[in-house]
Backbone as JSON, one array per atom type, in Angstrom:
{
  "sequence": "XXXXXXXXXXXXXXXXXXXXXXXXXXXXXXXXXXXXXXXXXXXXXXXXXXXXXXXXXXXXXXXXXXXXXXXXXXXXXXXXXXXXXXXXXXXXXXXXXXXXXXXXXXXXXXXXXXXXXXXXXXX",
  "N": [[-28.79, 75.39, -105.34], [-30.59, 76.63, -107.37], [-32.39, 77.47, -105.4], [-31.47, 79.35, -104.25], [-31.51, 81.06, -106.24], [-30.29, 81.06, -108.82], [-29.47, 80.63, -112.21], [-30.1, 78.16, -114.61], [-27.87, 77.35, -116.26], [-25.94, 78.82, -115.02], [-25.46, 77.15, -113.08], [-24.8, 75.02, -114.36], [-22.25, 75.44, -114.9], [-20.94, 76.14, -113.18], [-20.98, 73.08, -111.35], [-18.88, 71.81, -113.36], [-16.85, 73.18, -112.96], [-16.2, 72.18, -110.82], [-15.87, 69.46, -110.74], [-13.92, 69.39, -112.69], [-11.88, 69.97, -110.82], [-11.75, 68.09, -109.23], [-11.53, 66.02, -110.4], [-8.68, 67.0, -111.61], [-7.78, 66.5, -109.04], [-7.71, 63.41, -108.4], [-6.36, 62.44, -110.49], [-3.87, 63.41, -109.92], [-3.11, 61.89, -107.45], [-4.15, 63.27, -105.4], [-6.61, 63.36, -104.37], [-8.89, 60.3, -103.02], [-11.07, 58.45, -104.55], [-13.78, 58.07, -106.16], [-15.68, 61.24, -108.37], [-17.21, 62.8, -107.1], [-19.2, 64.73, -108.24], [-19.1, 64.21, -111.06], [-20.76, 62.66, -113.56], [-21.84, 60.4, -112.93], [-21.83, 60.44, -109.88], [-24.3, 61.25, -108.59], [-24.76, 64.0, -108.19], [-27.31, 66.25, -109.61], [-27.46, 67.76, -112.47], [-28.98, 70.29, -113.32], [-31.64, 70.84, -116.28], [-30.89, 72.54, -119.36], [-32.29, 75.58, -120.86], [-31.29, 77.12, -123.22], [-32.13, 78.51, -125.76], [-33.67, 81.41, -127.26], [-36.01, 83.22, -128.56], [-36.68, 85.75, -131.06], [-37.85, 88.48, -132.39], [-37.51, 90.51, -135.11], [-37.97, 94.36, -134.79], [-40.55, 96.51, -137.29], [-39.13, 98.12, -138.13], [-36.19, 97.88, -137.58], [-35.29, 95.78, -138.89], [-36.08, 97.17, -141.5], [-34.34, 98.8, -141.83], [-31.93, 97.04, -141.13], [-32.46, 95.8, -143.91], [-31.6, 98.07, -145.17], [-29.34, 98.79, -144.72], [-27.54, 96.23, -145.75], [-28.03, 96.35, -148.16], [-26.62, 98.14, -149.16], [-24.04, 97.19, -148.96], [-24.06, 94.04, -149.64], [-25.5, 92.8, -153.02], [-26.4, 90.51, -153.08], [-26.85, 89.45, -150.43], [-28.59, 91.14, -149.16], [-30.87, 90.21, -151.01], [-31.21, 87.55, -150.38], [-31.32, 88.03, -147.36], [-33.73, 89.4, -147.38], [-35.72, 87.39, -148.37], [-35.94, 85.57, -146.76], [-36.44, 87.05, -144.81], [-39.2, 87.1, -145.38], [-40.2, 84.51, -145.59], [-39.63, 83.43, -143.63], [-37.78, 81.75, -144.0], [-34.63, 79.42, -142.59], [-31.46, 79.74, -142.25], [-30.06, 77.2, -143.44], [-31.84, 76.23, -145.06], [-32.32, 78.42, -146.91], [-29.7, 78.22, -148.7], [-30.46, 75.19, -149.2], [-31.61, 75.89, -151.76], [-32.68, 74.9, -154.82], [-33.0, 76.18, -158.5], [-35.19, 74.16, -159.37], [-37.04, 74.22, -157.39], [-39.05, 75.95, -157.63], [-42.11, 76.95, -159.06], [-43.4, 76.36, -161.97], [-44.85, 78.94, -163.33], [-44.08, 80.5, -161.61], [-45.27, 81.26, -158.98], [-45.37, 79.68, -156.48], [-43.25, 78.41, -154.27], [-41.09, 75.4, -153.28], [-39.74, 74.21, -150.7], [-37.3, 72.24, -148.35], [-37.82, 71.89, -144.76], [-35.78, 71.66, -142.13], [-36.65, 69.96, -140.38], [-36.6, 66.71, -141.69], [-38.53, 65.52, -144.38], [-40.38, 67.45, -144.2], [-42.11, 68.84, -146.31], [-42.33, 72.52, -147.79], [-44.74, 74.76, -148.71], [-44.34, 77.91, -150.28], [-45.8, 80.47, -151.34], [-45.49, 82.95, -153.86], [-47.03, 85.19, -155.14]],
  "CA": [[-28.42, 76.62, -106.01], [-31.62, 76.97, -107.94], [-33.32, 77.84, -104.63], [-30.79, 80.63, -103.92], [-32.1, 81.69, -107.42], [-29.2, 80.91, -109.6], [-29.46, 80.52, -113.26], [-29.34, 76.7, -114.89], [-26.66, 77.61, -116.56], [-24.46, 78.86, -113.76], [-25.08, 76.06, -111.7], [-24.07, 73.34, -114.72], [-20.51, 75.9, -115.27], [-20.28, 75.85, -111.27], [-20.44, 71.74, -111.7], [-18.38, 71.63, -114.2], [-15.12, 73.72, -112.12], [-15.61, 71.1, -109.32], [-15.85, 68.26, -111.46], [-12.91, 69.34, -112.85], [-11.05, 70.13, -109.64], [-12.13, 66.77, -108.52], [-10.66, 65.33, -111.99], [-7.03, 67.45, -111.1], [-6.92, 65.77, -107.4], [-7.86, 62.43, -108.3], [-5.16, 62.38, -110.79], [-2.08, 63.95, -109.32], [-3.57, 61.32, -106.09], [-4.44, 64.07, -104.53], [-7.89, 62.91, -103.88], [-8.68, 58.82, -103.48], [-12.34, 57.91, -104.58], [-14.73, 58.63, -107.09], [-15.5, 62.29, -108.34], [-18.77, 63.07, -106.74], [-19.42, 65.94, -109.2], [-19.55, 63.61, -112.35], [-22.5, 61.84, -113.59], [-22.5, 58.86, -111.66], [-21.72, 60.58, -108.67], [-25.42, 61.54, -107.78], [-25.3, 65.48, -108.41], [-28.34, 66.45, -110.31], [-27.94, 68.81, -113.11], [-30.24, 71.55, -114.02], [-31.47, 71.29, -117.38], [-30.33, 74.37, -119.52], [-32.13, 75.77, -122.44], [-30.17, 78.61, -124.08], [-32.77, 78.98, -126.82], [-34.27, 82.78, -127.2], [-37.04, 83.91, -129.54], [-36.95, 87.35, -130.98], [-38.22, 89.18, -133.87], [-36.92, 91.78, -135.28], [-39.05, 95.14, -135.49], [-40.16, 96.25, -138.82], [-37.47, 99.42, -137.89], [-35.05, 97.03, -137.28], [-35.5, 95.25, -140.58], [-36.17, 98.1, -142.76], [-32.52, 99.64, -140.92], [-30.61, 96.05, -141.96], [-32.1, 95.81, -145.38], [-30.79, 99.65, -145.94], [-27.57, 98.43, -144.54], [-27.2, 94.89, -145.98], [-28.13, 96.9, -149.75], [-25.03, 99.29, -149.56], [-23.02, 96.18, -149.03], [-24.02, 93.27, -150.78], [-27.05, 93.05, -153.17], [-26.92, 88.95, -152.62], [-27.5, 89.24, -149.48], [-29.78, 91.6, -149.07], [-31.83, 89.13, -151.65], [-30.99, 86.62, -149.18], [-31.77, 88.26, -146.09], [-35.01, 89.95, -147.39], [-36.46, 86.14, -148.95], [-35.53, 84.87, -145.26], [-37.08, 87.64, -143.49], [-40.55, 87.18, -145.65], [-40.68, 83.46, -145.62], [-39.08, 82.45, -142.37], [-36.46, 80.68, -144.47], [-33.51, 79.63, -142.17], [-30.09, 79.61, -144.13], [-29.54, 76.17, -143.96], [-33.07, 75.87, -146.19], [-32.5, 78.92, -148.01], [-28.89, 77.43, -148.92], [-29.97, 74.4, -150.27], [-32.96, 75.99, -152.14], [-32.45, 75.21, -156.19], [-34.22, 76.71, -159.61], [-36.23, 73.44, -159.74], [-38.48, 74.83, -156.32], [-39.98, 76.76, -158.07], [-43.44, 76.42, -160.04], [-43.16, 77.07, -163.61], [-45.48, 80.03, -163.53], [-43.21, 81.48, -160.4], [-46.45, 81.47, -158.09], [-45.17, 79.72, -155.17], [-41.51, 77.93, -154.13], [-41.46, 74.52, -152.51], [-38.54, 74.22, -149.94], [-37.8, 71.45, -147.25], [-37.73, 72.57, -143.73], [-34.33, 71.54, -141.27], [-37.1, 68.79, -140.28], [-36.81, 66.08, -142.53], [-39.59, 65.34, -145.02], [-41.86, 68.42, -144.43], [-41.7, 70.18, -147.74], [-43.63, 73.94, -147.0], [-45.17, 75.58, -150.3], [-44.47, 79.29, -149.93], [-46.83, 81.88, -151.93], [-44.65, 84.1, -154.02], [-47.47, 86.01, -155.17]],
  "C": [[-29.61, 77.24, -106.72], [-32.72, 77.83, -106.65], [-32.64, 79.31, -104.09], [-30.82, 81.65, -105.49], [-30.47, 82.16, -108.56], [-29.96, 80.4, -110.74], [-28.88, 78.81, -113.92], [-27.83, 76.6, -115.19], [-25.46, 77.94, -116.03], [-24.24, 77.87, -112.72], [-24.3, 74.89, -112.61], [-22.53, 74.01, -114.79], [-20.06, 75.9, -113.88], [-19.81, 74.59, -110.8], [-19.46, 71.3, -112.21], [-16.9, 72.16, -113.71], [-15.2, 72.77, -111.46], [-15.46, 69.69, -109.96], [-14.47, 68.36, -112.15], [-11.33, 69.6, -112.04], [-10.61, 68.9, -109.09], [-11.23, 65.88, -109.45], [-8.85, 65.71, -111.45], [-6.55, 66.22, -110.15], [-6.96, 64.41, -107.75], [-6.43, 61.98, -109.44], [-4.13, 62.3, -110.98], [-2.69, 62.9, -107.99], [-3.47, 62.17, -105.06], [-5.65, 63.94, -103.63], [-8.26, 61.03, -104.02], [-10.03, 58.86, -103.24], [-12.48, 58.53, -106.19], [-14.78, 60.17, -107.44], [-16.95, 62.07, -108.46], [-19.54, 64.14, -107.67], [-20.16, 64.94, -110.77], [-20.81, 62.74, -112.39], [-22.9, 61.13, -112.85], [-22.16, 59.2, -110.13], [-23.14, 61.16, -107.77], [-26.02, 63.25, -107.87], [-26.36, 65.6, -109.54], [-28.29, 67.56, -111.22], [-29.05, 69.59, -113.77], [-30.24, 70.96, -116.03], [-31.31, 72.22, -118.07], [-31.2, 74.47, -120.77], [-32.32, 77.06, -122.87], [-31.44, 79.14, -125.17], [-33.54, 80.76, -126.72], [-34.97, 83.03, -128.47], [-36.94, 85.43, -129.83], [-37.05, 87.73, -132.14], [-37.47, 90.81, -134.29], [-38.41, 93.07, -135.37], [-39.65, 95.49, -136.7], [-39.32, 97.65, -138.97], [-36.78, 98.84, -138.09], [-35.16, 96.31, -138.6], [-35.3, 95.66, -141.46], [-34.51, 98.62, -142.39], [-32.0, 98.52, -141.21], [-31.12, 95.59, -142.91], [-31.16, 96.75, -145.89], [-29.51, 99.13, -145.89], [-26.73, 97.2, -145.49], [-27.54, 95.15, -147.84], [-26.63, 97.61, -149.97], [-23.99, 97.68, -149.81], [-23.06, 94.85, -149.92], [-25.68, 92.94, -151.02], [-27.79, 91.1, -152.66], [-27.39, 88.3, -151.37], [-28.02, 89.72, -148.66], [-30.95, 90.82, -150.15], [-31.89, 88.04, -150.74], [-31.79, 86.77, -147.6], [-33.44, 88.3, -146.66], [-36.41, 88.73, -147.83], [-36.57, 85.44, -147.36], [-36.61, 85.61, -145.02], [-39.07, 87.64, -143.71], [-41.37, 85.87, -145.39], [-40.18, 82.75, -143.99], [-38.2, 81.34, -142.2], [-35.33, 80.99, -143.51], [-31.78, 79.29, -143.36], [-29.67, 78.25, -144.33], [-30.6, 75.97, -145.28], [-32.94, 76.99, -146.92], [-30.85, 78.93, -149.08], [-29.1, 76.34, -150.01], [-31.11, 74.76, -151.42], [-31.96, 76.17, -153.68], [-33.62, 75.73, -157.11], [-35.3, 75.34, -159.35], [-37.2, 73.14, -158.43], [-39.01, 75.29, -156.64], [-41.01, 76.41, -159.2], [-43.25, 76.96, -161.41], [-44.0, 78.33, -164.02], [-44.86, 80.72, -162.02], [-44.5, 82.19, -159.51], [-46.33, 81.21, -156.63], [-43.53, 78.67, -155.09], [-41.62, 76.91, -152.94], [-39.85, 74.23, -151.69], [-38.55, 73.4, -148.69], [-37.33, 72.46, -145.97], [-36.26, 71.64, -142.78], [-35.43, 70.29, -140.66], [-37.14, 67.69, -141.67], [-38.45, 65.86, -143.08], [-40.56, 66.31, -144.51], [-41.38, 69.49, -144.97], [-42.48, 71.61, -146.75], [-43.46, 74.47, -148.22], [-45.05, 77.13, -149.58], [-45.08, 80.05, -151.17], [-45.62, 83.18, -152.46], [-46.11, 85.25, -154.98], [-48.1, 86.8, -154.42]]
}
């Protein structure tokens, strides 16, 4: 399927109907063996990865601060600390007063990797 230029992803949801077709018949003894589809049956799935990168413009930014101000100011403080530091919300979540340097110079926050603090520069 990959060579007929199919998408990982449509080939593991294409697996995944016959594997479960295969699952139905074998069931109701409609089918007598193994289900060639499932793991141990030899089919090779594609690996899939969904992930996408994308930045926002600084249009696009400046257009959902404006928006994300009319509505709420907490999270337009929220968004706009995110969008400077690259804080994701689980880290800007657990972020308390005692990150911060006592002269409010820079804000120490762990990253969604364990143990790697990252000093951020608030001046």
């Amino acid at each position: 399927m990959l060579d007929a230029g199919r998408s990982p992803g449509s080939i593991q949801y294409a697996l995944a109907v016959v594997r479960q077709v295969f699952n139905y018949a074998i069931q109701n003894r409609l089918f007598d063996g193994r289900n060639p589809a499932d793991k141990t049956g030899g089919v090779k799935r594609p690996k899939v990865d969904n992930r996408r990168t994308r930045f926002l413009t600084k249009e696009e930014a400046k257009d959902l601060l404006a928006e994300l101000k009319k509505r709420s100011i907490d999270v337009y403080d929220m968004s706009l600390f995110s969008l400077n530091t690259g804080a994701r919300a689980g880290e800007l979540f657990n972020l308390r007063l005692f990150c911060l340097s006592r002269k409010w110079t820079f804000m120490l926050f762990e990253l969604m990797v364990p143990e790697m603090p990252v000093c951020i520069s608030l001046a």
